[in-house]
C-alpha positions in Angstrom: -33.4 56.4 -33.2 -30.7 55.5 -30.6 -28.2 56.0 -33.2 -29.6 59.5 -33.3 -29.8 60.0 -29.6 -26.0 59.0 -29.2 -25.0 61.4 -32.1 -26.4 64.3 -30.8 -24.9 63.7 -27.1 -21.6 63.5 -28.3 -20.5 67.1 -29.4 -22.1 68.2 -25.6 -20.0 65.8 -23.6 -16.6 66.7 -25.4 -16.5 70.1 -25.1 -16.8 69.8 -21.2 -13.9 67.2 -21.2 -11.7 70.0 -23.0 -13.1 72.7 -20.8 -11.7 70.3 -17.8 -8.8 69.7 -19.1 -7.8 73.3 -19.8 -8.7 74.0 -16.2 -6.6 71.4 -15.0 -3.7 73.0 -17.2 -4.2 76.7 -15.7 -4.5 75.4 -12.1 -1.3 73.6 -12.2 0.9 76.4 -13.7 -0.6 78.3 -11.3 0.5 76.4 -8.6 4.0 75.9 -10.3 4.2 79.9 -10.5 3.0 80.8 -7.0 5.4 78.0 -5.2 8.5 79.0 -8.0 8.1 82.5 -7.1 6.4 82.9 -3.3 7.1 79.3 -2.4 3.9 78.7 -0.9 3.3 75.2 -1.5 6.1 74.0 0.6 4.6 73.0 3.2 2.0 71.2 1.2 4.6 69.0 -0.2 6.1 68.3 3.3 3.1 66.8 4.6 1.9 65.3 1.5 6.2 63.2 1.6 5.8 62.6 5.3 2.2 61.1 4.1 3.4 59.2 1.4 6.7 58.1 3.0 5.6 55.1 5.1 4.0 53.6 1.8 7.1 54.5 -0.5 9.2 52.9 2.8 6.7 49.6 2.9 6.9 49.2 -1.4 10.6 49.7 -0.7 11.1 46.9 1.5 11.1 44.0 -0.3 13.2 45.3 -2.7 15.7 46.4 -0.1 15.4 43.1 1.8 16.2 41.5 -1.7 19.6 43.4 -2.4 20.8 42.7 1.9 20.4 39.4 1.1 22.3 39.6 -2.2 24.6 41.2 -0.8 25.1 39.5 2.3 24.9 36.0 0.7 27.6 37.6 -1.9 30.1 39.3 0.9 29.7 35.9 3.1 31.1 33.4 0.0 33.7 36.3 -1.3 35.0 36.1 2.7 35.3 32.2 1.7 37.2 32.4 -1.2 39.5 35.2 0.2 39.7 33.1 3.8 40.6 30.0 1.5 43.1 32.0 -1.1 45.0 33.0 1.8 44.8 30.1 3.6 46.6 28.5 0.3 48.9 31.5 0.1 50.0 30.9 4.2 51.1 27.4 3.3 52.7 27.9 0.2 54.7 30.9 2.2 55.6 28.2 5.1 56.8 25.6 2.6 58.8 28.1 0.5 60.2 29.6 4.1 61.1 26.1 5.1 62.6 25.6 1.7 64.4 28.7 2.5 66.1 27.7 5.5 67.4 24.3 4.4 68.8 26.2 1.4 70.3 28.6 3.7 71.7 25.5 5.6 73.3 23.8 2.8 74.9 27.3 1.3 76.2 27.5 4.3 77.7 23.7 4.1 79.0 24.2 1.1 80.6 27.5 1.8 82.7 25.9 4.5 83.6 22.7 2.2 85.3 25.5 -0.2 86.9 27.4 2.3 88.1 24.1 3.9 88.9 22.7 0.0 90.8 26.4 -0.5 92.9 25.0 2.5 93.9 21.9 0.8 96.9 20.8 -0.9 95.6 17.5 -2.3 93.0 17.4 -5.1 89.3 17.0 -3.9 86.3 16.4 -5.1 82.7 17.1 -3.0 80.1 14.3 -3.1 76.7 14.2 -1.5 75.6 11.4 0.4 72.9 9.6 -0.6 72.3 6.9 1.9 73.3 6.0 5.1 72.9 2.2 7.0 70.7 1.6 8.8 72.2 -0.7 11.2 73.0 1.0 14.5 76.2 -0.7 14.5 77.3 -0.5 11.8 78.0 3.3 10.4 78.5 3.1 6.9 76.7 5.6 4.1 76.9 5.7 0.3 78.0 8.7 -1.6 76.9 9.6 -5.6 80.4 8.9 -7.4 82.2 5.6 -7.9 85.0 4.3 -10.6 84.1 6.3 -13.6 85.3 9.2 -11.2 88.2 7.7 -10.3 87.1 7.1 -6.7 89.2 3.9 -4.8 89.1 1.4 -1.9 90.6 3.2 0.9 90.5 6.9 -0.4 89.9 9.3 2.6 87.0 11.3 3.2 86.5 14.7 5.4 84.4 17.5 5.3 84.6 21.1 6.6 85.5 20.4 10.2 87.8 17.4 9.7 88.2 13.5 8.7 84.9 11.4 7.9 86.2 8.0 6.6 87.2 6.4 4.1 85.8 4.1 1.2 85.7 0.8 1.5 83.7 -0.5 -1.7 83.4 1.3 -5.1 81.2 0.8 -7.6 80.5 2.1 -11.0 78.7 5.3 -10.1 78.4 5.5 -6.4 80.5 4.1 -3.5 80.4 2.8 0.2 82.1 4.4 2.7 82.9 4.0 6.6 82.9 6.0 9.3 85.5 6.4 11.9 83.2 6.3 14.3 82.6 2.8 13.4 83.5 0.0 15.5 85.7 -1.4 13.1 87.4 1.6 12.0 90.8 2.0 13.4 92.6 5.8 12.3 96.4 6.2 12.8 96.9 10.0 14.5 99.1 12.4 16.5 98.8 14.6 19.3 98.9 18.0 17.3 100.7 19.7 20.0 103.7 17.7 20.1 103.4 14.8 18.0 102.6 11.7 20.1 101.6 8.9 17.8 98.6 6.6 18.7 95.6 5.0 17.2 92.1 6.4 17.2 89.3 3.5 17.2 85.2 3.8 16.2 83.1 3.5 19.4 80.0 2.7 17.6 78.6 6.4 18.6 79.1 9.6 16.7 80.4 11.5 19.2 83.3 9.6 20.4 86.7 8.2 19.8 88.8 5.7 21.6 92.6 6.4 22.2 93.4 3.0 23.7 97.1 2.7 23.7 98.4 5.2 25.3 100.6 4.7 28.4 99.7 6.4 32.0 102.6 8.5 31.4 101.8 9.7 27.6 101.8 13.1 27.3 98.1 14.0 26.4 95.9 16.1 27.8 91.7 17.1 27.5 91.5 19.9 24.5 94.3 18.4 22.3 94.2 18.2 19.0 94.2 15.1 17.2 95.4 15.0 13.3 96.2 12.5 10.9 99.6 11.0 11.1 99.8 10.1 7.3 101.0 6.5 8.5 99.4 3.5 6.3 99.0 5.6 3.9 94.9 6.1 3.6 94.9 8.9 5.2 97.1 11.9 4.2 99.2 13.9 7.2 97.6 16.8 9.0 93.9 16.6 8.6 91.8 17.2 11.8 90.3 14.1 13.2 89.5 14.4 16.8 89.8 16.7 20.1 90.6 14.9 23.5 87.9 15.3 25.8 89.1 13.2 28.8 92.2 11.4 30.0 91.9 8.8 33.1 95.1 7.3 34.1 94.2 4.4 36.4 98.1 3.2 38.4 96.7 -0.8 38.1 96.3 0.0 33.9 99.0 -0.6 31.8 97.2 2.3 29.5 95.3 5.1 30.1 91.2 5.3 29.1 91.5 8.2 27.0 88.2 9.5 24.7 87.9 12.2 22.3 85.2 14.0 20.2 85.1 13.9 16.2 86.3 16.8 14.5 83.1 16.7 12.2 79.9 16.0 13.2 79.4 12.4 11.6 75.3 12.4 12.4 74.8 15.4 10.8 76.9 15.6 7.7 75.3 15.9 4.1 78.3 16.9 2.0 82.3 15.6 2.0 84.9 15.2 0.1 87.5 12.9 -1.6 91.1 13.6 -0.9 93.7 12.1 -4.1 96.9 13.0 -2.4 100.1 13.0 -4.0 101.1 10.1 -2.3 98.2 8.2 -3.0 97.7 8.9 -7.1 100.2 6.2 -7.9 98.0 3.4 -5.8 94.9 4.9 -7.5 96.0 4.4 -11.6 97.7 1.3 -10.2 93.9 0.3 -9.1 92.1 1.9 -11.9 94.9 -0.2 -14.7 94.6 -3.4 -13.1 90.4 -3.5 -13.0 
């Protein structure tokens, strides 16, 4: 009975659905046709997206907030790692800069030890020093080549400006040297100008020389030049050594207190080199034979 009853509501109720439907089909291409051609409906769909914008705005929002975050949190740790790269990069710049200028330094050494070694007569060789005492009075430093060079007791050493020392202990592969500014250390010279011998003696200071037998009357004067003398043999003849910075002749003195300045800047030197002079080969092989 009920089955019945549902059976014969049926074929009413679906024909009104399709009837609806249709309608619903017809009313919209109307619509589409009058606003396509007349535009009609435009301001329909104005107010209906200023109606519907707050909501689309308010379901937005999360989704925005979401991606500011993202993005922020994103931008804030790239500004880390670029702050942090560059960072690295600065000091890798300053060390390679620093690297740089001590590079620039020693070319420029060593281009004054060859234009000072195309100057020489005598055979050379450049060392580098590798130590330097560190008693204050005592100024001795070791240099990186020794007997298997050929290197002897007593052999002079200058650099680009003028006379260093001289060795006074070899071994096999480096050697000990002294300073002339050395207490110790006495260095036979002349008055380049006009050849006045005398004897040039280590202060215990880099920066001055002692001239301490010279006579009230010596001919000698602030701004000469002081070169080897070649006397005693160490040292060959003409190498700079010293310039005279002051001359104090005192009647109740015997001798006059006369100072100079080294040639070469003994505090500050990094390179040198050994002289074998003509003179002085002989003594070497003599040396080098009877070890």
């Amino acid at each position: 009975m009920v089955a019945s009853r549902a059976n014969s509501s049926n074929p009413a109720r679906i024909p009104a659905l399709g009837v609806r439907v249709l309608g619903a089909i017809a009313l919209s291409i109307l619509l589409m046709v009058l606003d396509h051609r007349q535009d009609h409906l435009s301001s329909v769909r104005q107010a209906v997206g200023a109606a519907v914008y707050p909501i689309q705005v308010v379901v937005d929002s999360p989704f925005r907030l979401w991606e500011w975050i993202r993005e922020s949190t994103s931008d804030r740790n790239q500004l880390h790692l670029d702050l942090s790269r560059l960072q690295a990069e600065r000091l890798l710049t300053s060390a390679r800069l620093q690297r740089l200028a001590a590079l620039e330094a020693e070319n420029a050494r060593l281009r004054g030890l060859l234009e000072a070694r195309a100057q020489v007569r005598d055979e050379v060789r450049v060392a580098e020093i590798m130590a330097v005492d560190a008693n204050p009075y005592r100024h001795n430093l070791v240099i990186d080549v020794g007997e298997r060079d050929g290197v002897y007791n007593g052999q002079a050493i200058v650099d680009a400006d003028g006379v260093v020392g001289q060795v006074i202990e070899t071994g096999l592969t480096t050697s000990q040297a002294m300073l002339i500014s050395d207490p110790s250390h006495a260095l036979p010279v002349e008055v380049n100008r006009n050849g006045l011998r005398t004897i040039a003696n280590g202060t215990g200071e880099f920066d001055s020389l002692d001239l301490p037998f010279l006579p009230n009357n010596a001919d000698i004067r602030p701004g000469d030049l002081l070169v080897t003398s070649g006397l005693g043999g160490a040292f060959p003849s003409g190498y700079p050594v010293a310039v005279v910075r002051a001359v104090n002749r005192m009647p109740q003195r015997r001798f006059a207190d006369v100072t100079a300045t080294p040639s070469a800047a003994l505090d500050q030197v990094r390179e040198v080199m050994l002289i074998w002079s003509s003179a002085n080969k002989p003594q070497a092989e003599a040396q080098a034979t009877d070890d």
